[in-house]
C-alpha positions, -999 to 999 in steps of 0.1 A, spaced: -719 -31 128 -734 -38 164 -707 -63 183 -678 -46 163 -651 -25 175 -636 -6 153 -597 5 154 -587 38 165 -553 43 148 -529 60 174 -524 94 170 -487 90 155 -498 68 131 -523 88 121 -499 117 119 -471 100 99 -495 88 70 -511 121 65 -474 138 69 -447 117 63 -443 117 25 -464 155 13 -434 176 0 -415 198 22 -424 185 52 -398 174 78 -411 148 109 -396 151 141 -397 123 169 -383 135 202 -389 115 233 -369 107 264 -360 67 264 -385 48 282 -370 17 285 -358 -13 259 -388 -21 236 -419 -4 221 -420 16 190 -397 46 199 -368 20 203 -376 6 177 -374 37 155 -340 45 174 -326 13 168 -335 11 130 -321 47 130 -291 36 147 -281 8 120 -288 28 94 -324 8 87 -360 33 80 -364 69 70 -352 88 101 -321 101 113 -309 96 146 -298 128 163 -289 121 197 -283 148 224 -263 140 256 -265 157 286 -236 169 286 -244 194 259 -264 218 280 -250 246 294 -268 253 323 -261 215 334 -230 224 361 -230 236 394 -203 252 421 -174 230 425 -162 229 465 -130 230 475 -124 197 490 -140 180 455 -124 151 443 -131 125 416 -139 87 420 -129 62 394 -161 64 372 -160 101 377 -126 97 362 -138 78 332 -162 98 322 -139 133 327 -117 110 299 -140 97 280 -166 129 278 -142 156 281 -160 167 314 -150 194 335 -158 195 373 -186 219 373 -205 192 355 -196 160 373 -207 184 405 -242 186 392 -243 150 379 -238 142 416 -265 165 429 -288 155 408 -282 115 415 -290 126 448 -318 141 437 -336 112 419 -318 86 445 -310 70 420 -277 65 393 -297 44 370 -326 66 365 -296 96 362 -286 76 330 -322 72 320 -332 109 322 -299 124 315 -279 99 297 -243 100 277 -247 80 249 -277 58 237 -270 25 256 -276 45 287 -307 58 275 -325 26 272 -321 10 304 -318 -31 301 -345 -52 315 -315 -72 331 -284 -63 343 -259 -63 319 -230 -91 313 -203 -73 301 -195 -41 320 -206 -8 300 -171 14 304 -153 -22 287 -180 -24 263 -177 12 257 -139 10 261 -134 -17 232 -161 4 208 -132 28 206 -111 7 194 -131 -8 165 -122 6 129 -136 -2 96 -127 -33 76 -107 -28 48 -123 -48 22 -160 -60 17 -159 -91 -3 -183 -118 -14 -187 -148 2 -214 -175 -8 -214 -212 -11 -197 -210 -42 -164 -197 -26 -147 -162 -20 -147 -133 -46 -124 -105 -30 -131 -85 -60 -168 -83 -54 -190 -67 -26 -205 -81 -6 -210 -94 34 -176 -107 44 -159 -74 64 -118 -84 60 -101 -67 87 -65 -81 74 -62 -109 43 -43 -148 53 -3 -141 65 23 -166 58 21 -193 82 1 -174 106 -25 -196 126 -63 -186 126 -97 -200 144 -132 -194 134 -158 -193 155 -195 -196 142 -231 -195 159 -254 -212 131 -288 -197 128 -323 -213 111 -315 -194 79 -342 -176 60 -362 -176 95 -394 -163 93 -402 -124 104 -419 -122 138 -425 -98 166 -393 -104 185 -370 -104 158 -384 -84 130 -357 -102 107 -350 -132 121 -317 -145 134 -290 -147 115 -255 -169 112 -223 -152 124 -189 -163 116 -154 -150 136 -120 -153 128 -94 -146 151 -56 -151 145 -40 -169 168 -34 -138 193 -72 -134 192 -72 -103 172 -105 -103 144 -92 -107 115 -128 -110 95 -163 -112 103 -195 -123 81 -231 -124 93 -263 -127 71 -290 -154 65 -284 -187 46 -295 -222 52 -270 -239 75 -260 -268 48 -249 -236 25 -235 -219 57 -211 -251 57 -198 -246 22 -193 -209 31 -168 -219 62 -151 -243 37 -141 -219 17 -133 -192 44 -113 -218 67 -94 -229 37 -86 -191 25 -74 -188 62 -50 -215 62 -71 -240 77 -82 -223 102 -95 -243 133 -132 -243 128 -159 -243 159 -193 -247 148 -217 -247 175 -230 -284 178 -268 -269 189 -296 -274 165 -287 -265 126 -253 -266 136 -254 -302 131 -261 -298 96 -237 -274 89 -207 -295 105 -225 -325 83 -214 -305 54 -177 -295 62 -173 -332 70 -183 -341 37 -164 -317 21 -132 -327 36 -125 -300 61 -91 -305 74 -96 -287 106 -125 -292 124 -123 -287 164 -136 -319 180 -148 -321 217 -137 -349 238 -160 -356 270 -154 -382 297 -180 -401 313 -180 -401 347 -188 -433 357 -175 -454 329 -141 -431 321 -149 -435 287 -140 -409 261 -162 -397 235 -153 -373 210 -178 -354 190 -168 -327 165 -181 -288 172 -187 -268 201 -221 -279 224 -233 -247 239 -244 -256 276 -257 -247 310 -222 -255 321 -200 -246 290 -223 -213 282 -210 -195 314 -175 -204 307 -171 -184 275 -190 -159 285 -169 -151 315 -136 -157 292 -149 -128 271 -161 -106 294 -123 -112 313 -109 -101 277 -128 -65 273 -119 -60 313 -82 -63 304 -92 -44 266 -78 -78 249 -106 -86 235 -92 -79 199 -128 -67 186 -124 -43 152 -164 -48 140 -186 -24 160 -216 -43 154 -200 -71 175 -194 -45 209 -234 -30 203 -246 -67 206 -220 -74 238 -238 -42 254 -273 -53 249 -263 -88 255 -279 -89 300 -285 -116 328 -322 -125 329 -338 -129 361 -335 -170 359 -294 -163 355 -293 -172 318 -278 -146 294 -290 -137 266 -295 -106 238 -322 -82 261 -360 -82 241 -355 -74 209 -320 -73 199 -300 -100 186 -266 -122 201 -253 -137 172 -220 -124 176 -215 -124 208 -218 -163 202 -194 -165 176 -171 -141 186 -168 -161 222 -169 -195 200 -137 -179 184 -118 -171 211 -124 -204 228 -109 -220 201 -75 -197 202 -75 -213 235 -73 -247 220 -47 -241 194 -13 -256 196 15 -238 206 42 -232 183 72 -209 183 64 -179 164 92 -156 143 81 -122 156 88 -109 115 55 -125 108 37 -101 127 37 -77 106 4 -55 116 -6 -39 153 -41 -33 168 -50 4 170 -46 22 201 -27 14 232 -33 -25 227 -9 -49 204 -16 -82 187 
């Protein structure tokens, strides 16, 4: 029809409809990473968390033989040099050649672009990172599956049935806990940034700031408040921060009405006047953002962060500095527990100290690190 165009379907599109499901047929995508965003990430990511039909099979440089060069006598290793000997098993040959060829391209970043070590350094971010990459990478070592799986809805908590609520280690004695929670829409709607839509994220942290649970999923934010009910209660009491922003209000409406005993309140001071206000929940701002942040990002330096759910580190190392100075989760990935996780250990901060019987602490984190 004159004044029409018609659509010319890319030539991968067109290749994966006429291939993708005839019998006996295997599709390969192979590409080098291009940058965060478009629809190789996109297939990568999905891949990644487990999401689509394909299977991620990625190949670090590293791997390759013929990727090492003569080692001079006077050679000696820097500190990152160092971390990646440890980390990668290196040997010098090949952090010889991984200098030449930075020299080559002028250029470390574009190294990790065209020759990366693990996927994170393959898609470079748009921003520069918050948290540094060898902590991020660092506390993913440390992460180990939960124990149990249970259900948790707004009709309380089934331990002996499946479901979203990862439990790292169940309620001990008299130990104190926090809960940190970054309330989402709910059933958002799908869109181009976030194919499924934001979702809620609950922490909880003993008082040491070791996770002891994590939960994350959509659900209204009034429902999201008879979920934390139950959880805080489970966790004897736990002090509860609900960020204030948006649905959070509604969700903090709801633990008020059902009685919560241990809600963490905020108590501002006006400047001026000298008049207190308290207001209960945790207001994410330009001023109380940054704070967190930096208290988290201080906790992976030292590797206290206490992190056991993966998920949690792969958000923390997408999660960059825009060019305005806000941080954020880089296009197309998702923040939610970095929120809540930083909510959490916020609030260990505003426990109250009590002696504590070292026979209650009956479990240690893994590795070098104890709780």
């Amino acid at each position: 029809m004159a004044g029409r165009k018609r659509r010319v379907k890319p030539a991968r599109e067109r290749l994966l409809t006429e291939f993708q499901y005839e019998k006996n047929t295997e599709v390969i995508l192979e590409s080098t990473a291009n940058g965060v965003g478009g629809v190789f990430y996109d297939y990568v990511m999905d891949a990644d968390a487990g999401r689509g039909d394909f299977e991620l099979v990625f190949i670090p440089w590293f791997w390759q033989d013929e990727y090492r060069a003569e080692v001079p006598q006077e050679f000696t290793t820097d500190a990152d040099e160092r971390y990646l000997k440890q980390t990668y098993d290196l040997d010098d040959g090949q952090l010889q050649w991984r200098r030449q060829k930075i020299y080559e391209l002028k250029s470390e970043d574009k190294f990790k672009q065209e020759y990366p070590c693990n996927i994170q350094e393959a898609f470079l971010f748009s921003g520069r990172p918050v948290f540094d990459p060898k902590h991020t990478e660092a506390a993913k070592q440390e992460c180990y599956s939960s124990k149990w799986q249970c259900e948790l809805t707004p009709n309380g908590l089934n331990r002996k049935k499946p479901g979203l609520l990862n439990i790292w280690y169940p309620v001990e004695g008299s130990q104190q806990y926090v809960i940190g929670c970054d309330v989402a829409e709910g059933l958002a709607p799908i869109n181009d940034k976030h194919k499924h839509g934001d979702y809620s994220s609950i922490d909880v942290l003993d008082r040491s700031g070791y996770q002891v649970a994590h939960w994350s999923g959509h659900v209204a934010p009034d429902d999201l408040g008879k979920m934390l009910n139950h959880l805080g209660r489970y966790y004897n009491n736990a002090l509860t921060g609900v960020e204030r922003n948006n649905h959070g209000l509604t969700t903090i409406t709801k633990l008020k009405d059902l009685k919560y005993p241990n809600l963490y309140m905020e108590t501002t001071v006006d400047q001026r006047t000298q008049k207190r206000t308290k207001r209960i929940g945790w207001l994410t701002t330009t001023k109380s953002k940054p704070l967190m942040i930096d208290h988290l990002a201080a906790l992976l330096r030292d590797g206290d962060a206490g992190i056991c759910n993966v998920e949690t580190v792969k958000e923390c190392q997408t999660y960059v500095i825009e060019d305005n100075g806000a941080t954020n989760a880089q296009e197309g990935c998702f923040d939610d527990r970095v929120i809540s996780y930083a909510i959490a250990q916020q609030m260990v901060l505003k426990l109250p100290w009590r002696k504590i019987n070292i026979n209650e602490l009956k479990y240690r984190a893994p590795g070098k690190s104890a709780y």
